[in-house]
C-alpha positions as CSV (number, residue, x, y, z in Angstrom):
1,X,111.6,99.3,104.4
2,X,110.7,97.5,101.2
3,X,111.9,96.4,98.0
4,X,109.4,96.4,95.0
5,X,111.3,94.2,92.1
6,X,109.4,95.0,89.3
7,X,108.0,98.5,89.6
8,X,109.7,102.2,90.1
9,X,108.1,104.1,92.9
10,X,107.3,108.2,92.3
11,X,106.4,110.0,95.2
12,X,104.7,113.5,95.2
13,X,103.8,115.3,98.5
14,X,100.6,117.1,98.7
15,X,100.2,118.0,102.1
16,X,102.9,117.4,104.9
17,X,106.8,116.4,105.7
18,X,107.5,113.0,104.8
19,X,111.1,111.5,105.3
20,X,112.4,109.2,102.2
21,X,115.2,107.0,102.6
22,X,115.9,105.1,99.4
23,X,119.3,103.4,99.1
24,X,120.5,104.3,102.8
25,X,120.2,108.3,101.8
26,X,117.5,109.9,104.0
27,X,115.5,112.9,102.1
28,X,113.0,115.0,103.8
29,X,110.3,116.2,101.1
30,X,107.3,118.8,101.3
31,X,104.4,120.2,99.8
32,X,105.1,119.9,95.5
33,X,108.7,117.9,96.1
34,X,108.9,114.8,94.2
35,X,111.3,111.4,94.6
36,X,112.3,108.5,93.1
37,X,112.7,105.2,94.8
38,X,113.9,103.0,91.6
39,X,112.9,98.8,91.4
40,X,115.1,97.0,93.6
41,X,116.6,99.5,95.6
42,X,115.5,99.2,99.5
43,X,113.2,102.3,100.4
44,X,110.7,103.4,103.3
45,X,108.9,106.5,103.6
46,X,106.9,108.1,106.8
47,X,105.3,111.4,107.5
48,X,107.3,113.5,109.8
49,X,105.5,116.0,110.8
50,X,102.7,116.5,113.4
51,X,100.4,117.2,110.5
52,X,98.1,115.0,108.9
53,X,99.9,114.4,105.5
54,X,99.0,113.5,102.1
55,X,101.3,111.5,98.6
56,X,100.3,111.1,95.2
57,X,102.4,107.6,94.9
58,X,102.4,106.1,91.4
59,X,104.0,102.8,90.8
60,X,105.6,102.2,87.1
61,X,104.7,99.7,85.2
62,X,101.4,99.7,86.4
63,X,100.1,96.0,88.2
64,X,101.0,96.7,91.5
65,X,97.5,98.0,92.3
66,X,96.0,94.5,92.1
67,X,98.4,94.0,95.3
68,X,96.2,96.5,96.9
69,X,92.9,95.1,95.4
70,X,93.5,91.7,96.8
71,X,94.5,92.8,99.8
72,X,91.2,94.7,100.2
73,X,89.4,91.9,98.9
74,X,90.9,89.6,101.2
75,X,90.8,91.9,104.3
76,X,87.2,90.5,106.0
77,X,89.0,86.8,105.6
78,X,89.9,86.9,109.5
79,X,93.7,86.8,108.6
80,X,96.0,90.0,109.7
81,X,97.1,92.6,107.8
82,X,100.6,91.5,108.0
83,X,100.0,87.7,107.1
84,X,97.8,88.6,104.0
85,X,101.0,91.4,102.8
86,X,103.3,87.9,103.5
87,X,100.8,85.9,101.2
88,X,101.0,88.5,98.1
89,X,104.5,89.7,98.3
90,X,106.5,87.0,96.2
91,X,103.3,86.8,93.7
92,X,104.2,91.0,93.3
93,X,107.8,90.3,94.0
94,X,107.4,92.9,96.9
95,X,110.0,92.1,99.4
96,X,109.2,93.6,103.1
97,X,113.0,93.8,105.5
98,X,113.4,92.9,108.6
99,X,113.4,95.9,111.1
100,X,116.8,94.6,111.8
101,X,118.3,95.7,108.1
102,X,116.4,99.6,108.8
Protein backbone atom coordinates (compact mmCIF):
# COMPACT_ATOMS: atom_id res chain seq x y z
CA UNK A 1 0.00 0.00 0.00
CA UNK A 2 1.24 3.39 -1.02
CA UNK A 3 0.39 6.91 -1.37
CA UNK A 4 1.89 8.94 -4.39
CA UNK A 5 1.23 12.88 -3.34
CA UNK A 6 1.77 14.37 -6.45
CA UNK A 7 0.87 12.16 -9.26
CA UNK A 8 -2.57 10.11 -10.39
CA UNK A 9 -1.98 6.53 -11.00
CA UNK A 10 -3.87 4.81 -14.34
CA UNK A 11 -3.70 1.19 -14.54
CA UNK A 12 -4.40 -0.83 -17.69
CA UNK A 13 -4.17 -4.74 -17.62
CA UNK A 14 -2.77 -6.41 -20.55
CA UNK A 15 -2.37 -9.84 -19.48
CA UNK A 16 -3.66 -11.31 -16.14
CA UNK A 17 -6.00 -10.72 -12.88
CA UNK A 18 -4.74 -8.05 -10.79
CA UNK A 19 -6.65 -7.07 -7.53
CA UNK A 20 -6.80 -2.99 -6.89
CA UNK A 21 -7.66 -1.68 -3.66
CA UNK A 22 -7.66 2.09 -3.77
CA UNK A 23 -9.44 3.93 -0.92
CA UNK A 24 -10.31 0.63 1.14
CA UNK A 25 -12.56 -0.66 -2.07
CA UNK A 26 -10.99 -3.84 -3.53
CA UNK A 27 -11.46 -4.15 -7.54
CA UNK A 28 -10.43 -7.12 -9.41
CA UNK A 29 -9.49 -6.09 -13.10
CA UNK A 30 -8.61 -8.15 -16.31
CA UNK A 31 -7.39 -8.15 -19.71
CA UNK A 32 -8.46 -4.33 -21.34
CA UNK A 33 -10.05 -3.07 -17.70
CA UNK A 34 -8.68 0.17 -16.65
CA UNK A 35 -8.52 2.01 -12.90
CA UNK A 36 -7.85 4.97 -11.26
CA UNK A 37 -5.97 5.28 -8.10
CA UNK A 38 -6.12 9.34 -7.61
CA UNK A 39 -2.92 11.42 -5.65
CA UNK A 40 -3.25 10.91 -2.15
CA UNK A 41 -5.52 8.30 -1.81
CA UNK A 42 -3.85 5.00 -0.22
CA UNK A 43 -3.70 2.17 -3.04
CA UNK A 44 -1.93 -1.37 -3.66
CA UNK A 45 -2.19 -3.49 -6.53
CA UNK A 46 -1.06 -7.37 -7.01
CA UNK A 47 -1.57 -9.95 -9.63
CA UNK A 48 -4.04 -12.55 -8.62
CA UNK A 49 -3.88 -15.05 -10.71
CA UNK A 50 -1.52 -18.06 -11.27
CA UNK A 51 -0.66 -16.43 -14.55
CA UNK A 52 2.14 -14.47 -15.33
CA UNK A 53 0.60 -10.94 -15.70
CA UNK A 54 1.23 -7.78 -17.42
CA UNK A 55 -0.01 -3.34 -16.62
CA UNK A 56 0.48 -0.56 -18.71
CA UNK A 57 0.79 1.90 -15.47
CA UNK A 58 1.08 5.64 -16.36
CA UNK A 59 1.71 8.11 -13.65
CA UNK A 60 0.15 11.86 -14.30
CA UNK A 61 1.99 14.52 -14.23
CA UNK A 62 4.86 12.86 -15.46
CA UNK A 63 8.35 12.93 -12.93
CA UNK A 64 7.78 9.99 -11.19
CA UNK A 65 9.87 7.97 -13.60
CA UNK A 66 13.09 9.61 -12.35
CA UNK A 67 12.07 7.72 -9.02
CA UNK A 68 12.61 4.64 -11.05
CA UNK A 69 15.71 5.93 -12.82
CA UNK A 70 17.58 6.65 -9.63
CA UNK A 71 16.55 3.69 -8.17
CA UNK A 72 18.14 1.77 -11.09
CA UNK A 73 20.98 3.97 -11.04
CA UNK A 74 21.56 3.46 -7.55
CA UNK A 75 20.81 -0.31 -7.36
CA UNK A 76 24.68 -1.77 -7.72
CA UNK A 77 25.46 0.80 -4.57
CA UNK A 78 25.30 -2.32 -2.01
CA UNK A 79 22.17 -0.71 -0.28
CA UNK A 80 18.65 -2.84 -0.42
CA UNK A 81 15.97 -2.34 -2.41
CA UNK A 82 13.92 -1.23 0.41
CA UNK A 83 16.45 1.31 2.01
CA UNK A 84 17.15 3.00 -1.50
CA UNK A 85 12.79 3.23 -2.02
CA UNK A 86 13.13 4.90 1.86
CA UNK A 87 15.93 7.35 0.50
CA UNK A 88 13.66 8.63 -2.55
CA UNK A 89 10.26 8.57 -1.19
CA UNK A 90 9.90 12.13 0.56
CA UNK A 91 12.16 13.71 -2.48
CA UNK A 92 8.94 12.03 -4.78
CA UNK A 93 6.55 12.55 -1.92
CA UNK A 94 5.82 8.72 -2.31
CA UNK A 95 4.61 7.54 1.01
CA UNK A 96 4.98 3.49 1.55
CA UNK A 97 2.26 2.12 4.86
CA UNK A 98 3.02 0.11 7.30
CA UNK A 99 1.71 -3.57 6.65
CA UNK A 100 -0.12 -2.81 9.82
CA UNK A 101 -2.55 0.11 8.04
CA UNK A 102 -3.25 -2.82 4.86
Amino acid sequence: MHIHGLEDELFFVIEGDYELIVGGKTQRLGPGDVAVARRTIPHSYRNVSSAYGRLLVTLIPAGFENFFRELHESASSGVSELELIAGLADRYKLQIMPESAQ
